[in-house]
N, C-alpha and C positions, 0 to 999 in steps of 0.2 A: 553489465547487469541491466537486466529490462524492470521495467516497474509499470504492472497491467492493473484495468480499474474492471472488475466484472459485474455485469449488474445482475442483479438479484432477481429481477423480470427476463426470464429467458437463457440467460449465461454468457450474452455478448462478452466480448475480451478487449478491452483496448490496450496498446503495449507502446513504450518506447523506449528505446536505449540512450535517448538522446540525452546528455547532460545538460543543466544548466549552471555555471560557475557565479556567484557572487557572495560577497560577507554575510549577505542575511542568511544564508544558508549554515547551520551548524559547521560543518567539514567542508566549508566552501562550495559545494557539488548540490545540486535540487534537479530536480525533474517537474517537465509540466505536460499532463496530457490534455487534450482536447476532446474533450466528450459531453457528450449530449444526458441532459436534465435527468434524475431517475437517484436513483438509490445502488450501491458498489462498494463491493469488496477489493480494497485496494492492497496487492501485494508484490514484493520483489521473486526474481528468478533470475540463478544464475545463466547464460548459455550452457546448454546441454547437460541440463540437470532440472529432474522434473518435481526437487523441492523446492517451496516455496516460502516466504517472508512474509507474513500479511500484519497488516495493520490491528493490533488488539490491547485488550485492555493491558496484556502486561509493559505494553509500549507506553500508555499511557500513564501508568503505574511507575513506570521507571526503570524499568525491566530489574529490577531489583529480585532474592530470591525471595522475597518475603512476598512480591506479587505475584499469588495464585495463580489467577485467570488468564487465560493464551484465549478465551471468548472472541473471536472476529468483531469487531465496531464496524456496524452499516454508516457508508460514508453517503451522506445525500448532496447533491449536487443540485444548484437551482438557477433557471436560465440568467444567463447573465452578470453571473456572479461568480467569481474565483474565492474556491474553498484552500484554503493555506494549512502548512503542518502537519501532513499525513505523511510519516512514516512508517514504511512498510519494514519495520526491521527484527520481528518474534520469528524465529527459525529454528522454538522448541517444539510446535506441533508441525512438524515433518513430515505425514504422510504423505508420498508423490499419489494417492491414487484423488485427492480433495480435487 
């Protein structure tokens, strides 16, 4: 699974597959990408499938069915500082053409 952060200025894409393994992470598994200061849309993709997971209020919400909103959360990023907890994992608004 890759997990890309798209900014919102332009459509740049950053991506990685890489895992990170430790306790603090829910399921064991996290991801860290290295990207530059700005404002992004952070979501999952499987390999060779052009839907997408993105980070939204129904994640925040709990993904519960009682949470409405599949709304994308603008994630801001600020030099120098690591933004923690963005899970890319709503994969009810599906369309591959976003």
């Amino acid at each position: 699974m890759f997990v890309c952060a798209e900014t919102l200025q332009g459509g740049k894409v950053t991506c990685t597959d890489e895992h990170v393994q430790g306790e603090k992470y829910e399921y064991g598994l996290g991801y860290k990408l290295e990207i530059d200061p700005g404002t992004y849309y952070v979501y999952a993709q499987l390999p060779d499938n052009d839907y997408k997971a993105y980070y939204t209020k129904h994640v925040t919400c709990g993904l519960s069915v009682e949470c409405e909103s599949h709304e994308k959360i603008e994630v801001t990023v600020k030099a120098g500082e690591t933004t923690s907890n963005i899970d890319p994992m709503d994969w009810y608004d599906t369309d591959p053409s976003q």
